[in-house]
N, C-alpha and C positions, 0 to 999 in steps of 0.2 A: 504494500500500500504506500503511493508515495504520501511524504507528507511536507505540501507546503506554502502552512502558514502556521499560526503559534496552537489556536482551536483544533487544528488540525492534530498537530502534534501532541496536546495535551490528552486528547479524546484516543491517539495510536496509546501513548503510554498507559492510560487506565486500563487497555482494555488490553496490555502485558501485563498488568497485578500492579504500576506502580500506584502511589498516591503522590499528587499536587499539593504541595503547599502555598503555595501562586502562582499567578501567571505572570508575568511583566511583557513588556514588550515585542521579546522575542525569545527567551525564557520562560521555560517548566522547570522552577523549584520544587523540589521530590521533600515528601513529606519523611519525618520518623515517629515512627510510633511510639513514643514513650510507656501508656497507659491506655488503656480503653476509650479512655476520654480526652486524652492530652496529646496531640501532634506540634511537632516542634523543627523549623526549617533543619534540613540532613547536612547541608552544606554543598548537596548535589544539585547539578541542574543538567538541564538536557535544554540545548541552543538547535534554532529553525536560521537556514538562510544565513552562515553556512550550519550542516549540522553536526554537530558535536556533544561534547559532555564538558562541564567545569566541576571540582571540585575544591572545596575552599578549606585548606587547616586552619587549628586555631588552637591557639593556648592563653590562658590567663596571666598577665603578669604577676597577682598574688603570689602564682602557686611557682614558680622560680624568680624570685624576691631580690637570688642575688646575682641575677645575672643582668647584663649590659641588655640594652634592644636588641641590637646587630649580633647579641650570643643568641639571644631569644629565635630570630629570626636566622640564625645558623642553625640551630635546631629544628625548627620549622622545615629547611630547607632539605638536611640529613634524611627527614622523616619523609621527604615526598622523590627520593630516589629510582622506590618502588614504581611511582607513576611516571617518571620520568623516564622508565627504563622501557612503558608502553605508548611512550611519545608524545604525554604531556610536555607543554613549558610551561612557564611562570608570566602570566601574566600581569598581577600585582603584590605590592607588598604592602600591607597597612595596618594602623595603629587606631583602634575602635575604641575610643572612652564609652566606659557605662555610667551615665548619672544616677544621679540618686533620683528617685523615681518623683519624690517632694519636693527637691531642689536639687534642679537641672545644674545648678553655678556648681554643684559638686561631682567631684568626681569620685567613682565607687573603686574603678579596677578597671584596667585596660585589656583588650582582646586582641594580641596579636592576631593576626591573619596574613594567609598566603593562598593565594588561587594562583590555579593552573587550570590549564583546555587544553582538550584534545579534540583535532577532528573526526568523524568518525563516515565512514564511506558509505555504506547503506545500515536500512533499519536496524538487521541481525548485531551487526558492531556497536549498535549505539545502544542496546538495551543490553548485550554483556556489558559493556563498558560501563554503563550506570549501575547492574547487579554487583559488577566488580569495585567501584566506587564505594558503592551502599557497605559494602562486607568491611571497607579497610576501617582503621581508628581513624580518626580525623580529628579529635579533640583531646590536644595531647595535656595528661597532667602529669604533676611532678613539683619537687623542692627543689630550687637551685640553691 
């Protein structure tokens, strides 16, 4: 089936078992199931026009307290080898303040992140590629 616009795409995914957690523009954000009740963005997506997959790591700064950014995001880096090795790159690198939900002026804890894409050639690649995505860790923790 080809698929191509984002409806399109969204409507191919469900009906391979994924779940949507939104849609954006040219982006299916894949859902995770935490709980029955609780779905919460996977850090995967699946791109229309061209098609491909992103997946985005992330760690907390809390929880390696004693490391530099640029060790953070060496980390980061180490850990997405694995995707690299099936022809992800790196698309960005960034630094996500989380406020304090009652006051914005605060800052709670920062969210390193690192996305990568890959493209992927027909449908068959693109839904391994999102199951294989779905399986890895993505939300690395730890004490530095």
């Amino acid at each position: 089936m080809p698929v191509d616009d984002i409806r399109e795409l969204k409507q191919f995914l469900v009906g391979k078992g994924f779940e949507a957690y939104r849609t954006l523009q040219r982006t299916v954000v894949l859902a995770e199931r935490v709980r029955e009740n609780l779905i919460l963005d996977s850090g995967v997506s699946a791109t229309v026009n061209p098609l491909g997959v992103s997946v985005t790591l992330r760690a907390q700064a809390s929880q390696f307290a004693a490391l530099t950014d640029e060790q953070l995001y060496g980390i980061l880096r180490d850990h997405a080898a694995e995707l690299r090795a099936r022809g992800y790159s790196e698309t960005s690198a960034r630094a996500v303040p989380v406020h304090d939900p009652g006051d914005k002026a605060t800052v709670l804890d920062t969210w390193f992140e690192l996305e990568l894409e890959r493209p992927s050639s027909d449908h068959q690649e693109l839904v391994s590629e999102l199951r294989f995505a779905l399986a890895l860790e993505r939300t690395l923790s730890g004490r530095g």
